[in-house]
N, C-alpha and C positions, 0 to 999 in steps of 0.2 A: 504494500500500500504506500501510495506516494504522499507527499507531504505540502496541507494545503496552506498557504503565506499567513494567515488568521488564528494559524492554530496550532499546536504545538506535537505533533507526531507526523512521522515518518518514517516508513518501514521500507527500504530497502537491502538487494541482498545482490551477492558477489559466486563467482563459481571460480573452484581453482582445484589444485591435485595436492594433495602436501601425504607426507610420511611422518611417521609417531615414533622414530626411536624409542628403544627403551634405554634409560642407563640405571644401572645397579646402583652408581655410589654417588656420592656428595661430591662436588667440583668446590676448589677457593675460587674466591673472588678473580684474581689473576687469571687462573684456566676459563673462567667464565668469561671472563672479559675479553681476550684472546680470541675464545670460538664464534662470538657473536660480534664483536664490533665492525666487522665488515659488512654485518646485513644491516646496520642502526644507517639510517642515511639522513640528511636537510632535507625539509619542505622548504621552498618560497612559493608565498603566493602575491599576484600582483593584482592589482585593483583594475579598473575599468579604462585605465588611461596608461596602463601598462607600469605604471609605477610599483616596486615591491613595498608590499604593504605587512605582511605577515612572516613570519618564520617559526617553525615546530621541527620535529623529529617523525619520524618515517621505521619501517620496519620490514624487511624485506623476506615474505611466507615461501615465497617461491623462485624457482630461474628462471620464470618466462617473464619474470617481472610485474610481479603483483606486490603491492607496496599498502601497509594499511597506516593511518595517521587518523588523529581528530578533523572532525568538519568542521569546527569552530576556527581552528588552521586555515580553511579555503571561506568561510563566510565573508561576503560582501565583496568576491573577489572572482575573476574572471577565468586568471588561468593561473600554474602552478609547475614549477619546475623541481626537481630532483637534484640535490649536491652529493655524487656520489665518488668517492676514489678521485678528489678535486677536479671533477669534472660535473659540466651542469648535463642535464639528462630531461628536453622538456616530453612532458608526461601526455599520452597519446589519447587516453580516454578517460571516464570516469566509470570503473567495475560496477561500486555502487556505492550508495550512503545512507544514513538513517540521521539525520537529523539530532531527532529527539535523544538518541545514545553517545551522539557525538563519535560517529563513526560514518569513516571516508574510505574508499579502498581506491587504488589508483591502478592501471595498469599500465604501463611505461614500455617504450619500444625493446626489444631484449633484449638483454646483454647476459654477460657471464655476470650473473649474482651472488654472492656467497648466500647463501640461505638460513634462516634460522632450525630449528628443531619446533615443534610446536607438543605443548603439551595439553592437560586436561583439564580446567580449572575447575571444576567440578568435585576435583581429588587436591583440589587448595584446603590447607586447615589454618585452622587460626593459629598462632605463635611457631609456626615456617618462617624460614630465611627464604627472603627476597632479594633481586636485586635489581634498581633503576638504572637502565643505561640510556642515555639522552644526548643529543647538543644544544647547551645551553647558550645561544644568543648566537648560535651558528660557530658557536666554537670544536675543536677535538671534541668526541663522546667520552663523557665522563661519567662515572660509573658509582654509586652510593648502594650502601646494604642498610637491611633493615628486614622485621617481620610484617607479616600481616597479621594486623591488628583487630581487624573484624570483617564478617561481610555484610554489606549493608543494602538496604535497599532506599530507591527513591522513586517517584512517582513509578512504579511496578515495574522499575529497570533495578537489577544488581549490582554493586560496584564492591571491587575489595578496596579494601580500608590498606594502608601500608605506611609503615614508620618509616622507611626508605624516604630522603628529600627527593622535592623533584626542581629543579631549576628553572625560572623562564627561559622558553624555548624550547624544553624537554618535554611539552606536550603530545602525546604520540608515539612518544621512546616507549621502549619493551620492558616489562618487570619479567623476570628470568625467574626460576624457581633454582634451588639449589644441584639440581641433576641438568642445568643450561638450560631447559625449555622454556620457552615461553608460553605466558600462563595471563595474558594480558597486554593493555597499554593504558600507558597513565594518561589522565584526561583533565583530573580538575582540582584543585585546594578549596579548603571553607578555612576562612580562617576566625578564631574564634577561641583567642585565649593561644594555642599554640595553631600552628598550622596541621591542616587534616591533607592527608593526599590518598586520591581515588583512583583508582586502574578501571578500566571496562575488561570482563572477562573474557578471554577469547572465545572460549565458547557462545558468549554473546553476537560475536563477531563471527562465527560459523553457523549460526542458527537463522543469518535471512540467508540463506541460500538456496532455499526452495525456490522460491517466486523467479529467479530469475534461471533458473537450473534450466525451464526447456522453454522459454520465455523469449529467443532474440532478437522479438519487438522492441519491448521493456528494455531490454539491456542497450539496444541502440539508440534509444530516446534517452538515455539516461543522461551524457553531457549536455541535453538541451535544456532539459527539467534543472538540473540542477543551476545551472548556468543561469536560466530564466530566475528561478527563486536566488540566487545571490543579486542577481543584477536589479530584483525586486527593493532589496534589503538596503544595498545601496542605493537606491532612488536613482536608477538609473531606468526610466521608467519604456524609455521607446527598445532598449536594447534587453527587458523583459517581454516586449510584444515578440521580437523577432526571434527570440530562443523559443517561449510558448506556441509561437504560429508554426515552426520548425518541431516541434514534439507532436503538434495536433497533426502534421500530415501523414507522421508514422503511425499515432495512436489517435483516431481521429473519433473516438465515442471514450472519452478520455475525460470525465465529469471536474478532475483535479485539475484536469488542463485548462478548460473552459473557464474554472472557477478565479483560478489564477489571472490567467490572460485579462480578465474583466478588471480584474482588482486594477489592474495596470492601465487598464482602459479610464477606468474610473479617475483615477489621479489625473491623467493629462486631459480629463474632462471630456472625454467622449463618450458622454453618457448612451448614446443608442447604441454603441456597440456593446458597449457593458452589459447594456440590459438583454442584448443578443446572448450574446456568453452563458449569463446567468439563467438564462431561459433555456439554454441547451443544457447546461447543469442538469437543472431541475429536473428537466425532461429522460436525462439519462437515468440518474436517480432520486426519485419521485420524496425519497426522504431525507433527501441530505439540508440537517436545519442550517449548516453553515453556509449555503449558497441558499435557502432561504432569508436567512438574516439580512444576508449584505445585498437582496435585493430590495427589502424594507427598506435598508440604508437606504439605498440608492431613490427609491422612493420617495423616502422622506427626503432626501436631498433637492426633488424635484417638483415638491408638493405635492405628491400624489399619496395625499395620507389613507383612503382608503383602500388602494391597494397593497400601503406597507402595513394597514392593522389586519389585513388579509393575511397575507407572509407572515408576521411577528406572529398570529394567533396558531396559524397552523405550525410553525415550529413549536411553539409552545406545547401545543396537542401531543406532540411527535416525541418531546423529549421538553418534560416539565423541569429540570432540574439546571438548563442550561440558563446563566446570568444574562447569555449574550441576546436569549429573546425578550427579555423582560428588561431590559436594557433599552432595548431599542424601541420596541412599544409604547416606555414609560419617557420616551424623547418622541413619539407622536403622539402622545397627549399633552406631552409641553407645548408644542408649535403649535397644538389645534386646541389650547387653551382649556384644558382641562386638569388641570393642575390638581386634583386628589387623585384621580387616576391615575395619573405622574407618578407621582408621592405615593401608591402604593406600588408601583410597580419595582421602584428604583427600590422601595426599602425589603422588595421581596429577591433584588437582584442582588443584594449586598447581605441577607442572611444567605445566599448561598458561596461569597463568596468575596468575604471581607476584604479580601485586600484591592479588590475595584477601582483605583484612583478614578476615573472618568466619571462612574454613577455617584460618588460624594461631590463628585463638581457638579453634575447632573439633578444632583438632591437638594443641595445647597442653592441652587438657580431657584428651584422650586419653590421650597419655603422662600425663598424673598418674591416671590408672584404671590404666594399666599400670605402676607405682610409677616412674617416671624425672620425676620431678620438677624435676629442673636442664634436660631439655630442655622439659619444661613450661614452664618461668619463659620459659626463650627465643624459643619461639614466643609466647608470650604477650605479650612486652615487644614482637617485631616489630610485633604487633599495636595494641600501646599508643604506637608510636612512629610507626607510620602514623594513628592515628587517637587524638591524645590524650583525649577526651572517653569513650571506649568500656569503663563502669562495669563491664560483666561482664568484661572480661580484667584489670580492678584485684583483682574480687572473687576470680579464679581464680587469678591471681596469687598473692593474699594468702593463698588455701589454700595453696599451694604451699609457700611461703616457712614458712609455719606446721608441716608436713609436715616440713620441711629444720629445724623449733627457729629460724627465721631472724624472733622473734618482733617486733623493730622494724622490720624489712623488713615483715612482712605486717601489723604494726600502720598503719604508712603507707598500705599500698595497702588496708585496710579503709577506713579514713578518707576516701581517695581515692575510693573507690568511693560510698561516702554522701553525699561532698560532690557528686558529681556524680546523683549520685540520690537524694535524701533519703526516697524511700520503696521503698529497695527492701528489703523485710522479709527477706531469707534473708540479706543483706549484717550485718543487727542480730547474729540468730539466731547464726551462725558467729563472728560477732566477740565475743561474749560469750562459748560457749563457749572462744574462745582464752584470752580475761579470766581467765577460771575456770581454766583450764591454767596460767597466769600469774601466779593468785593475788593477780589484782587484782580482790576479790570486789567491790565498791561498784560499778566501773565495769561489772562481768558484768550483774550485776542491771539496772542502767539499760540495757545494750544490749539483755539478752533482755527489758525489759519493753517496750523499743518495738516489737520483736519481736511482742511478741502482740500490743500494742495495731495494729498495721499488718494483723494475721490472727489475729482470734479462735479460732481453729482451731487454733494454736502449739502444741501438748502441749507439742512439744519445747523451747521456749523457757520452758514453766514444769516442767519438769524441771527443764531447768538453773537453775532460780532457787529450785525448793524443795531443790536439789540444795546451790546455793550458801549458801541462806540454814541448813541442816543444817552445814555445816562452818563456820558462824558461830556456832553452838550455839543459832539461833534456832530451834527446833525448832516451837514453835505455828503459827508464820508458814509452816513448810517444808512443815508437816502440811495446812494450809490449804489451799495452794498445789498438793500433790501431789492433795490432792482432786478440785480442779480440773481437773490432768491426764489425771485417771484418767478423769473424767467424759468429757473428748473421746474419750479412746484409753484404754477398759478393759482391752485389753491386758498395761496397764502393774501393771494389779491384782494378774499374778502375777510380780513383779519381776523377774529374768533371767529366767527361763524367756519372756516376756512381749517382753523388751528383744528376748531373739535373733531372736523371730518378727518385730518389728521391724525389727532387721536385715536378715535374708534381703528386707524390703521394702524397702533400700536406706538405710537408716541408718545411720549408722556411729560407733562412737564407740572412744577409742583405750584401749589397756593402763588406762592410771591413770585413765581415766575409768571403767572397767567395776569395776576392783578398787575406787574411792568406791563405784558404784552398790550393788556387793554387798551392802557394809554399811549402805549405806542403807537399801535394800531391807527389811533384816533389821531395821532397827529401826523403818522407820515403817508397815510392814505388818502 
């Protein structure tokens, strides 16, 4: 099973011939080292512009040149070269990968290989000598002992646990068992008081082999699949169309292909074809709520909320336990202003699966639609405290705070919010309006003018500056200005009566700002 961009599994599998020596006796470190360091090889992987971006360690199962390493090694990354016997060796295909295991297998044009031994990890015990052999930052392979410490499981994948160090760049290098076999490759650290290091079992790494064993559709689409989903990751979004369009022609009722392809449609805004994609999805497989979901997305993106409470419900139907349809649902009942429905759906998406950053931002928008504003701040801050960079719960925030009179609070998280996105125009727009509330007319002006210059389209942001530049007594300038207004949104020509119809379109402006407008109104019309 291939692996869809939204979600986090991927099951990919490899076909090779390998032998199982037996050895009788215990190897030192030295003889160990010796018999395997010719199979330990470099990964580089280079990015989309050919630049190398990455470096790990490689393991070399067999002589025809099958080399297995971490996928987190080739994430976000185009292509990938072999440093073997100081010579680079670029890498011919992609055998297979799994994603979610953090397993890559490479198969490289032949050469004479020294090979590893491969052993059983299944017959690993806890307090066995181990050994990591790696190159670290692309240096000589260097070689550390230690046992296995435990085996552990993570989301229903295996890893052994090893007191062996592992070094940056030795991601992918081989843990040895004391008879030289290999028994693994190291994949990842938790650190946490001391450093933890994790191997993938190889027998983890022999067990997708079915799928692709009489499969050499699957197996020949594989560089493109892959390809396509790194080029997805780095936002390289047109060179994810043409890896996924190049997988559809080999595997062309390909539900993951379609689904994918779309995502990428989607970003560069080509919503009809997206919605193509997602339809052939569906249509291949009639339950997959993940290409349900993200057509709701897309839906909702286009205002077609009826057909995403459609979508959101029937995945819902399909599989009640997923956050991602209750998610999205409870974001079409925000935009179609139904705000308890909102509110239960996000608090039904977040007991399944607290650590949600987007639905506390999602929740928090909510309560401040339904006037609770202090539990708005709250969810919002969860949000900003899980994910500090995340500019929309600064800017929702600082509504907030602003709502509550809490005007240096949401002065901060305005600022907060520009600095981490310096063009996001509605963060100008509202922050100026606040200025103007504040009576700090110079600084209004300068935020609503960036404001428009970010969206010629602003009215609202030259309101509020022929608004401001009026209670500065510059009346020529305000005149000017509201012109200009009027010109985008004629509306405006017949002053409240004009505003409210604007309102009811979701505008909002507060007591003291409608009682200025009045008399605005009244004198520059």
């Amino acid at each position: 099973m291939l692996k869809k961009l939204t979600i986090t599994s991927i099951f990919a599998v490899f076909i090779y011939i390998f032998s199982n020596p037996v050895y009788s006796q215990e190897l030192t470190a030295q003889e160990i080292f010796e018999k395997v360091n010719d199979a330990i090889v470099v990964i580089v992987a280079y990015d989309f512009e050919g630049k190398p971006m990455k470096q790990g360690s490689g393991v070399v199962i067999n002589d025809s040149g099958i080399i297995i390493t971490n996928y987190h090694v080739f994430s976000k990354c185009e292509k990938i070269a072999v440093y073997h016997n100081k010579e680079f060796i670029n890498y011919f295909t992609i055998e297979a990968a799994d994603i979610e295991k953090d397993i890559l297998i490479l198969k490289v044009n032949e050469k004479n290989f020294k090979t590893i031994a491969v052993g059983n990890s299944e017959n690993v015990k806890v307090g066995e000598k181990i050994y990591a052999i790696g190159s670290p930052m692309g240096y000589e392979n260097t070689i550390s002992e230690g046992i296995v410490s435990g085996i552990r499981s993570f989301d229903e994948d295996t890893y052994i646990q090893i007191s062996a160090s592992i070094s940056q760049g030795s991601s992918g290098g081989a843990i040895i068992n004391s008879k030289g076999e290999l028994v693994g490759i190291s994949t990842f650290q938790v650190k946490e008081g001391q450093n933890l290091n994790f191997a993938i079992p190889i027998n983890e790494i022999f067990s997708v082999r079915n799928e692709y064993l009489n499969n050499p559709q699957l197996k020949e689409s594989n560089d493109y699949f892959f390809k396509g989903y790194n080029a997805y990751l780095a936002k390289n979004y047109k060179e994810t169309l043409f890896y996924y369009t190049a997988y559809l022609k080999i595997l062309p009722n390909s539900a993951i292909g379609y689904y994918n392809r779309a995502l990428a449609y989607k970003k560069l805004e080509q919503y009809e074809d997206a919605l193509k994609d997602l339809n052939m999805a569906i249509e291949l497989e009639h339950e997959d709520t993940d290409a349900l979901i993200a057509r709701g997305n897309l839906y909702n993106e286009l205002g077609k909320y009826k057909e995403a409470l459609e979508d959101y419900n029937t995945a819902i139907s399909i599989d009640s336990e997923d956050p991602y349809g209750y998610k999205g649902r409870g974001e079409t009942y925000l935009y179609t202003n139904n705000y308890q429905s909102a509110l239960n759906d996000f608090n039904k998406a977040i007991s399944l699966d607290d650590s949600y950053i987007e639905v506390y931002y999602d929740r928090g928008r909510t309560y401040s639609y339904l006037g609770d504003d202090m539990r708005a701040i709250q969810d919002l801050s969860v949000a900003i405290e899980m994910f500090p960079k995340y500019y929309g719960a600064y800017l929702s925030r600082a509504r907030a705070y602003n709502n509550l009179k809490e005007y240096e609070k949401a002065k901060e998280d305005f600022v907060k919010c520009i600095e981490l996105n310096p063009d996001e125009q509605i963060a100008y727009n509202n922050f100026g309006w606040m200025l103007f509330e504040n009576k700090e007319y110079k600084l209004a002006i300068a935020s609503l003018s960036k404001s428009f210059e970010l969206d010629n389209e602003d009215w609202d942001a030259l309101l509020g500056m022929s608004l401001t530049m009026y209670i500065m007594n510059e009346n020529d300038d305000a005149e000017k200005i509201l012109k200009a207004a009027i010109k985008i949104e004629p509306k405006l020509k017949k002053g409240m009566q004009g505003l409210k119809l604007l309102e009811d379109e979701g505008y909002t402006y507060t007591k003291s700002q409608k009682k200025l407008l009045e008399k605005f109104f009244e004198d520059m019309l």
